[in-house]
C-alpha positions in Angstrom: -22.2 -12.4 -2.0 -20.8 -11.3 -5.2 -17.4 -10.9 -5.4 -15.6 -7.6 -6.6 -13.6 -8.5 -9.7 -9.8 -7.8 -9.5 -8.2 -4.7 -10.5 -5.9 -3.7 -13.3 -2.8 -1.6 -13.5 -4.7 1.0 -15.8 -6.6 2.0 -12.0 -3.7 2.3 -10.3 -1.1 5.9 -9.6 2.2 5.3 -8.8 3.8 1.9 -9.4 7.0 -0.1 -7.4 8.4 -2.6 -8.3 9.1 -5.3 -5.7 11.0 -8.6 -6.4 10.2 -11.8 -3.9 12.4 -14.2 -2.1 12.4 -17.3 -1.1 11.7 -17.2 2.0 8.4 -15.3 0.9 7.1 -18.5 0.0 4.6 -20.7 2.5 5.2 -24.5 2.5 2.2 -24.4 0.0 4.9 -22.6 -2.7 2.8 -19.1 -2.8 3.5 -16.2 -1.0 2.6 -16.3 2.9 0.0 -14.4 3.9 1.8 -12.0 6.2 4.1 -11.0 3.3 1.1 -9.7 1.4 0.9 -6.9 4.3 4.9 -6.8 4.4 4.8 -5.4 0.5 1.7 -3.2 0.9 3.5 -1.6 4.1 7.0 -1.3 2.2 5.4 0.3 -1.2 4.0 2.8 0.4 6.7 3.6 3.3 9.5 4.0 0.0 6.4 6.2 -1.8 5.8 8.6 0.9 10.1 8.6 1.2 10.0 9.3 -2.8 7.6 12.0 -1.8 9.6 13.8 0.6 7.6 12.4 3.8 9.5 12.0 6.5 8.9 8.8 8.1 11.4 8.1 10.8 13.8 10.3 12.8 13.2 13.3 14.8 11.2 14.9 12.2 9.1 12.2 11.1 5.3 12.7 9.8 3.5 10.0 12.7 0.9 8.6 11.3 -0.7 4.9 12.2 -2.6 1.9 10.8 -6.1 2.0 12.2 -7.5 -0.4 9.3 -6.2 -2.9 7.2 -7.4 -5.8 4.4 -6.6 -7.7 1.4 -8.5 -9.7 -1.5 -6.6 -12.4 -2.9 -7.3 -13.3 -6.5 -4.3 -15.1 -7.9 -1.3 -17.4 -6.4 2.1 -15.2 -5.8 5.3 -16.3 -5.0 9.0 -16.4 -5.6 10.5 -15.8 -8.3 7.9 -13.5 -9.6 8.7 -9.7 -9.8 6.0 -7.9 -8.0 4.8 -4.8 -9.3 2.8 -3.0 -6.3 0.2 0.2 -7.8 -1.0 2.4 -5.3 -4.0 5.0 -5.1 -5.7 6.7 -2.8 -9.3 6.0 -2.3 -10.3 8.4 0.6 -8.8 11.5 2.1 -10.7 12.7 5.2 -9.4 15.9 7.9 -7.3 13.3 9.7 -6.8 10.2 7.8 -6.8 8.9 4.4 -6.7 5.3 2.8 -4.3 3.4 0.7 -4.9 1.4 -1.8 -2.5 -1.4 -2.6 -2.7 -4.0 -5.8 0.4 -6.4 -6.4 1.0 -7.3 -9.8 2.7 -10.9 -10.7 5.6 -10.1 -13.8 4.1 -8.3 -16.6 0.2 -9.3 -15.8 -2.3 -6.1 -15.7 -4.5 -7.7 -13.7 -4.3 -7.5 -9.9 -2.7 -10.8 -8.0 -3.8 -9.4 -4.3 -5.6 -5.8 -3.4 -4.9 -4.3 0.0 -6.1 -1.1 1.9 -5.3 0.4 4.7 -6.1 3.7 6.3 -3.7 5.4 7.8 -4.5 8.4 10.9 -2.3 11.3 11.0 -1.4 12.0 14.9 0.6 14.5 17.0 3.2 13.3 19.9 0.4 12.2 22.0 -1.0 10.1 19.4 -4.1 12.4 19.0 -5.0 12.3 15.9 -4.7 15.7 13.9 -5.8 17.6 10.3 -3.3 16.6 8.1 -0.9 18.8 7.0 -1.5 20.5 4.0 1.8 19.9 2.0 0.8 16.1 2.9 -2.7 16.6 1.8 -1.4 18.1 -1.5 1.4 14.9 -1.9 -1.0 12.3 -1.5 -4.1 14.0 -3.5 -1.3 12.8 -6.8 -2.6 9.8 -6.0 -6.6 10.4 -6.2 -6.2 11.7 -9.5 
């Protein structure tokens, strides 16, 4: 199988920057792999906040993870600065899907690549057309 070469921050939208801690860090010195998923998730939660999404409270925009993955292509850890670039790959009636590459210090190519695809749902957790305010906010991304 031939493996997809990493991305660079020329392909990428909107950019956060996102330092590491210690405690990021496995006993192998490089970031654990649930802390990958922990940055992906918390660049794009402070995006859609930059955005004017609401994402918690009584008012909040529900949507939820229905897919996720990530391609590791170079050790992270602590003390690098992370810079996380995000696009959008896919925007569909209910749902759309994230695209998430982390960027060690000043390197343009990508450390780690994650997606996920998020669903837009009402109260009952149906899922539901998205918005189109929303669909306008996160078609900055495809572009």
């Amino acid at each position: 199988m031939t493996r997809q070469p990493p991305g660079t921050r020329a392909e990428y939208r909107a950019f956060r920057t996102l330092p590491t801690r210690w405690q990021d860090n496995d006993e192998y010195g490089h970031l654990n792999n649930a802390t990958y998923y922990a940055l992906f998730d918390t660049a794009v939660s402070l995006w859609q906040m930059e955005q004017g999404i609401e994402i918690r409270g009584p008012n909040a925009t529900k949507f939820l993870v229905v897919e996720s993955g990530c391609r590791y292509h170079a050790e992270l850890g602590f003390p690098d600065i992370l810079t996380a670039g995000l696009r959008i790959a896919h925007i569909g009636r209910s749902s759309f899907r994230y695209e998430v590459a982390l960027f060690a210090n000043e390197t343009d190519i990508a450390g780690a690549e994650g997606f996920f695809t998020q669903v837009h749902v009402d109260t009952s957790g149906t899922p539901t057309p998205l918005p189109d305010d929303i669909r306008a906010i996160l078609q900055t991304l495809t572009e």
